[in-house]
C-alpha positions in Angstrom: 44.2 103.7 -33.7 40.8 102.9 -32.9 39.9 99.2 -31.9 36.5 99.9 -33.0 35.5 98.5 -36.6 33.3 100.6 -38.7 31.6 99.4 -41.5 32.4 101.1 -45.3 29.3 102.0 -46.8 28.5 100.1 -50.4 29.2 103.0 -52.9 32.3 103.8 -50.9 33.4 100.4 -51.2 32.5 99.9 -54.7 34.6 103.5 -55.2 37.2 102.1 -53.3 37.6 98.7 -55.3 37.5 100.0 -58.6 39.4 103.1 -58.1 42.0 100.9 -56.8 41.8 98.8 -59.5 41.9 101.8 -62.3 45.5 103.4 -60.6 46.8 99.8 -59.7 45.2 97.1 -61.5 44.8 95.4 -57.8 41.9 95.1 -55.2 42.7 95.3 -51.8 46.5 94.9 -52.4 45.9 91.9 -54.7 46.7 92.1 -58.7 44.7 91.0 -61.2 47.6 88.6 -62.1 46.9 86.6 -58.9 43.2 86.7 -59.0 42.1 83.0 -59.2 40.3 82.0 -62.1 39.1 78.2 -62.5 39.2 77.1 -66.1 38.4 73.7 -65.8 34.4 73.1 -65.4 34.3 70.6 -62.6 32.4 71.9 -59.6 31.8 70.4 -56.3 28.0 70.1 -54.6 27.6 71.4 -50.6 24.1 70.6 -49.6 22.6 71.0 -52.8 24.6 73.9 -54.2 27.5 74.6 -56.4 30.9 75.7 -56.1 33.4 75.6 -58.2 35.9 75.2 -55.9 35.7 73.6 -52.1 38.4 75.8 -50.5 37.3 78.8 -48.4 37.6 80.4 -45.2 36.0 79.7 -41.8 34.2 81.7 -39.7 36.6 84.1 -38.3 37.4 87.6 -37.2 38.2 88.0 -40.7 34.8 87.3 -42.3 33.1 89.8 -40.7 34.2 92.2 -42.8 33.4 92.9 -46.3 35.8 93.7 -47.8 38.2 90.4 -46.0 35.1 88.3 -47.9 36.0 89.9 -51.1 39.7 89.5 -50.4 38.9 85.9 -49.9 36.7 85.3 -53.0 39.6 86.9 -55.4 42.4 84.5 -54.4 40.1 81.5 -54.5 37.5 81.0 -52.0 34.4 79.9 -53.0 32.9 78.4 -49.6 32.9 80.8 -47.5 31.7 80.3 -43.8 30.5 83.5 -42.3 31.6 84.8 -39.0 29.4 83.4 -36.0 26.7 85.5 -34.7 25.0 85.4 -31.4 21.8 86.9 -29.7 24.4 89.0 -27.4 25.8 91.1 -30.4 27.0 94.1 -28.2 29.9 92.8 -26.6 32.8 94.5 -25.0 35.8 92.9 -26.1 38.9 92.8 -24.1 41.5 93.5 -26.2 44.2 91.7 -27.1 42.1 88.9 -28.4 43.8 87.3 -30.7 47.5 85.9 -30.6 49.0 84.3 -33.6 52.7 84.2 -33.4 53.1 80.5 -34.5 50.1 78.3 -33.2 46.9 80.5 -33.5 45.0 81.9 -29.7 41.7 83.7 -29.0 39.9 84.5 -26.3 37.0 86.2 -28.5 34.2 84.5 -29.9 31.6 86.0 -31.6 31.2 89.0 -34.1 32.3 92.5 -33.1 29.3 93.6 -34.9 25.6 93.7 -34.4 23.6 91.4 -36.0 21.8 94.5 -38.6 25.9 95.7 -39.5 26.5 92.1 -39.4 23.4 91.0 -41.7 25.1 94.2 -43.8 28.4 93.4 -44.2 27.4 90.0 -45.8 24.9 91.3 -47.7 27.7 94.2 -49.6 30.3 91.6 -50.2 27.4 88.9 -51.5 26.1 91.7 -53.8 29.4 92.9 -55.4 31.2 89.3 -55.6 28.3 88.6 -58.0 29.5 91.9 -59.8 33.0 91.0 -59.5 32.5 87.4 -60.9 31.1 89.0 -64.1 33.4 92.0 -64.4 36.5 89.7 -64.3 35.0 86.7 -65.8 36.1 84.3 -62.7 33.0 81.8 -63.5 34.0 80.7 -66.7 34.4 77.5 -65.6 31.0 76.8 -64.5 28.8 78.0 -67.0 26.4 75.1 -66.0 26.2 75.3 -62.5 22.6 75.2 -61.4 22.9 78.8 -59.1 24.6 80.1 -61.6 28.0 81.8 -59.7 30.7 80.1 -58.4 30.7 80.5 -54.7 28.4 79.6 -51.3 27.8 81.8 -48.3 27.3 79.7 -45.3 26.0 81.3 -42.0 27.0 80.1 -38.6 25.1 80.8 -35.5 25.7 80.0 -31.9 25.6 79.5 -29.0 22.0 78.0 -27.5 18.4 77.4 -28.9 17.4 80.0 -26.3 19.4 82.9 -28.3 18.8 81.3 -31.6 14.9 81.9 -31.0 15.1 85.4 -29.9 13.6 87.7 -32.4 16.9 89.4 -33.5 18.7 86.1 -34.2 15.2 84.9 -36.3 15.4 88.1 -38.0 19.1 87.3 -38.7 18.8 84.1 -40.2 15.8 85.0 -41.7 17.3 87.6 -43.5 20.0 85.3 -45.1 17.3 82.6 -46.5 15.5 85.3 -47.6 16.3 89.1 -48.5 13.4 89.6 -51.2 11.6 91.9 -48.6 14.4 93.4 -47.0 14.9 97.0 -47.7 18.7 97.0 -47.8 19.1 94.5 -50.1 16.3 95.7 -52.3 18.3 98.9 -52.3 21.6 97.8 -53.0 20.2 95.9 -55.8 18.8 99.6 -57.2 22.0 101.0 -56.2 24.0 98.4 -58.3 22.0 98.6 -61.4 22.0 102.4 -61.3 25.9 102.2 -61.2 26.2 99.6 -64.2 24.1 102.0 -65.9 25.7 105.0 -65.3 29.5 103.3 -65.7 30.2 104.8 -62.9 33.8 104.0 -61.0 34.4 101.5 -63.9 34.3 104.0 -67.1 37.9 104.2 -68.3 38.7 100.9 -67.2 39.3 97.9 -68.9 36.2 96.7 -66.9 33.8 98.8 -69.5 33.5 96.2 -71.8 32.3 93.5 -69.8 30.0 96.0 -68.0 27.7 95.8 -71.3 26.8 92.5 -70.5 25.9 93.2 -66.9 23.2 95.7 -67.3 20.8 92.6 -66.2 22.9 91.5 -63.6 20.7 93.0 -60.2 17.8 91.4 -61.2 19.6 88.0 -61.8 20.9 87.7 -57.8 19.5 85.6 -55.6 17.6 86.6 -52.8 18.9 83.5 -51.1 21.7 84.6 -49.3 22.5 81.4 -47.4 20.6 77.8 -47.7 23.1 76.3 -45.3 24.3 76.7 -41.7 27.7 75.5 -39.0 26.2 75.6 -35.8 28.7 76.5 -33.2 28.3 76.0 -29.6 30.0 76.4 -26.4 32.8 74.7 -25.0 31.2 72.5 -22.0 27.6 72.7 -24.2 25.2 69.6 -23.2 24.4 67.2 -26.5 20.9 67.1 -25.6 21.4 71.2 -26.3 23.3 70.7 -29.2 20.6 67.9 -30.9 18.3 70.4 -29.9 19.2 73.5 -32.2 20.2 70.8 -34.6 16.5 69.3 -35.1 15.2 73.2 -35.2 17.2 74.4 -37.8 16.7 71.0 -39.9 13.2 70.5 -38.8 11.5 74.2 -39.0 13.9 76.3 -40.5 15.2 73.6 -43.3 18.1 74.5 -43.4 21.1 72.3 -44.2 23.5 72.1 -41.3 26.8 71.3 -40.2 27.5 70.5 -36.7 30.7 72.1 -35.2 32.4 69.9 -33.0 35.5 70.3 -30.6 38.5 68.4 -30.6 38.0 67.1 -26.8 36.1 64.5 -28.3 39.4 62.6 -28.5 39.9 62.3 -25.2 43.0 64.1 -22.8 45.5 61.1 -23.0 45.0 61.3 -26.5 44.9 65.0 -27.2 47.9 65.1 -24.4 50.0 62.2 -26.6 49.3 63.6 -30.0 50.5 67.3 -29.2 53.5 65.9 -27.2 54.6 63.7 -30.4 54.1 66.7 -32.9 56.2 69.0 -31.2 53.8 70.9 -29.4 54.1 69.4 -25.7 54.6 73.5 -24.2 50.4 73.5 -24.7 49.0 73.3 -21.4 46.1 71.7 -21.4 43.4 71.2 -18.1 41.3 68.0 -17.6 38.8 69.6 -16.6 37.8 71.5 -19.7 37.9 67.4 -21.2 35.7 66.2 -18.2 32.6 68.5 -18.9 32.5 68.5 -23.0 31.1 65.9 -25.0 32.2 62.7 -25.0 32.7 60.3 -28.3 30.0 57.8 -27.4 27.4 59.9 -26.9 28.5 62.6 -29.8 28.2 59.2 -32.1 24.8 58.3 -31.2 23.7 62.0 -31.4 25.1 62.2 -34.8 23.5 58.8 -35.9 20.1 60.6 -34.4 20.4 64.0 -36.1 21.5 62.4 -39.8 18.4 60.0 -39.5 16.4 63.2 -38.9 17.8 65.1 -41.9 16.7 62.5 -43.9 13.2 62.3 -42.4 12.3 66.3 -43.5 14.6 66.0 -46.8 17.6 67.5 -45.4 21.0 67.4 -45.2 23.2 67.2 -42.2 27.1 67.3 -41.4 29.8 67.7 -39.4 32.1 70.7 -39.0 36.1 69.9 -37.6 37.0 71.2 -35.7 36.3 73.7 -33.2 39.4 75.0 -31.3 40.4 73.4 -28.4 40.7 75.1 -24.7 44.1 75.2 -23.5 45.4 77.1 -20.0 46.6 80.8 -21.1 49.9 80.7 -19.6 51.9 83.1 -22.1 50.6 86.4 -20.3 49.5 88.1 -23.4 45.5 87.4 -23.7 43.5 88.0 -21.0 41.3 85.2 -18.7 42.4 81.9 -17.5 41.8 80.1 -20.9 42.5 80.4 -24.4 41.1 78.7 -27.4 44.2 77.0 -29.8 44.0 77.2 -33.6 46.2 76.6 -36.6 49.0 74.1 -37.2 48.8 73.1 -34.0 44.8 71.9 -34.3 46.0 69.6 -37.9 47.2 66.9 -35.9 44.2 66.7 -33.4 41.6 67.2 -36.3 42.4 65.3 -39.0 42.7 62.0 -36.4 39.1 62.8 -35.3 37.9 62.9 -38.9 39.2 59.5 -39.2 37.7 58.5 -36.3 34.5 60.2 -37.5 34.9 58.7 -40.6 35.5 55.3 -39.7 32.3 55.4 -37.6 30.3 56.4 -40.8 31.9 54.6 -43.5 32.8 57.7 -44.9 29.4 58.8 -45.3 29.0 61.4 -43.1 30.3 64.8 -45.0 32.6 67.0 -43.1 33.5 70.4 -43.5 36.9 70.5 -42.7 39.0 73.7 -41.4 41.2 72.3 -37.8 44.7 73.4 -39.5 44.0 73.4 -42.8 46.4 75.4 -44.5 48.2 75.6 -48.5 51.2 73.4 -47.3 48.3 70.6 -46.6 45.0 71.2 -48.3 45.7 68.9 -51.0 46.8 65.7 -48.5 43.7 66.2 -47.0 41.7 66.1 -49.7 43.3 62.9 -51.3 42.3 61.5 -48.0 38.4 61.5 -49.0 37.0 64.1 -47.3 34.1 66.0 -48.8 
């Protein structure tokens, strides 16, 4: 098998959705029975936007790909975080990259993709969940929400202002505020209303009968692809580099932004007491990875900066917890010297910097919140207060 991924074209992947679902009554292995439908009308607001739910995943290996966006969106995401892109967006990737026995590893970390299949892939799966959502009526519950679907794309860039600035990253985020004059989405719009038309792949189904009431639907999606962004930097980056790309994207590109930060900011003693009290005291960890990341004094005072600037230009500004953390690879199965740790393993170090975080801001600041989020503690964390 090929470690190479290669991108399903949109009529193949509307055929393959909805020829699935005729024969099986499923989408990618899921059946309708599970699909997650909200019925109640509350909604949450990100940044100015709607969602009917603020559950989601983050920006991963898995949402690069269409299809794992779809997958995502039918059992009950509806923030989802795209995967980071980068200016260097033809990467050779060691391979294994990813180990996930228990504790999550990775030694990869960026998309696999270049930024046009990237730009693509996001653009596919935002064009058909708005023909899913109306196909399988999943938005009932937020008739009234003021962009009218039930879900948010977020983008998230990396790694320095330099990259950021070059003209295939502008053209990239570009792209995701606004698609109006893009010829791809332009034609998957065209594409989408010639298939509604036409019935085709959903004739025979019990999908026809809602189709009537989408014949409008291409003309009704947004252009606006993405109004918010995560920023994600380096392990080791300098805060005066991370203010930096934080007052650009607020300041000339406007758009909302979350600030990813790395669990380091706790400190080693701390980090090194918290794992060894949780059960996870085999995690090597190096002090010197610690010594050259950003420090909690000066990450507070940089976040008191960068939320005063939001508000200045009308904006909105976060935090994103966490990033992973940089442990020594000592299992022999990735390559390099270091790893980056994810998973259960992160919960313990994340959620006591968001009440650190917290704390500091009076539980003002929002937060985006992923470091070991999982079902068996989604809801704790969210009875603790953080939006």
């Amino acid at each position: 098998m090929s470690d190479l991924m290669r991108p399903i074209p949109f009529r193949e992947l509307l055929c393959r959705i909805f020829g699935e679902y005729s024969k099986l009554k499923s989408i990618f292995g899921i059946h309708k029975n599970e699909f997650f439908k909200k019925e109640s009308g509350k909604r949450i607001e990100v940044f100015g936007e709607e969602c009917s739910v603020p559950l989601g995943p983050a920006a991963g290996p898995h949402t690069q790909l269409a299809q794992n966006i779809i997958t995502s969106y039918l059992t009950g995401g509806r923030f989802i975080e795209l995967k980071t892109v980068q200016k260097l967006d033809m990467l050779e990737i060691e391979k294994p990259c990813i180990d996930a026995a228990d504790e999550g590893y990775n030694t990869e970390w960026s998309t696999e993709y270049t930024l046009e299949k990237a730009y693509d892939e996001y653009l596919k799966a935002w064009v058909i969940l708005h023909l899913l959502e109306e196909l399988l009526s999943l938005n009932s519950g937020l008739l009234g929400s003021s962009n009218g679907r039930s879900f948010i794309f977020n983008m998230s860039v990396g790694y320095d202002l330099e990259g950021i600035k070059t003209p295939g990253m502008q053209t990239f985020i570009d792209n995701l505020m606004d698609s109006s004059r893009n010829n791809l989405f332009n034609s998957y719009l065209e594409q989408l209303a010639g298939i509604i038309k036409r019935k085709e792949y959903i004739g025979g189904t019990d999908l026809a009968g809602p189709l009537k009431g989408a014949e409008g639907l291409s003309s009704g999606i947004s252009s606006n692809i993405c109004r918010s962004l995560t920023l994600s930097t380096m392990h080791g980056c300098p805060p005066d580099e991370i203010e930096a790309i934080c007052s650009y994207m607020l300041t000339e590109k406007k758009l909302n932004t979350f600030v990813k930060l790395n669990p380091t900011l706790l400190g080693y003693e701390r980090v090194r007491a918290i794992l060894d009290t949780t059960g996870f005291g085999y995690i090597e960890l190096s002090r010197e990875g610690f010594d050259k990341d950003l420090k909690y004094g000066d990450a507070l005072s940089m976040l008191q900066r960068l939320t005063g600037t939001a508000e200045a230009c009308g904006m909105s500004f976060g935090v994103k917890l966490s990033n992973t953390l940089g442990v020594v690879n000592n299992k022999d199965y990735l390559p390099g010297e270091e790893m980056y740790m994810s998973g259960r393993a992160l919960f313990p170090l994340t959620i006591n910097l968001a009440a650190e975080i917290s704390a500091d801001f009076a539980g003002q600041l929002p937060i985006s919140y992923s470091g070991g989020a999982s079902a068996l503690n989604v809801e704790r964390i969210f009875r603790t207060g953080i939006r």
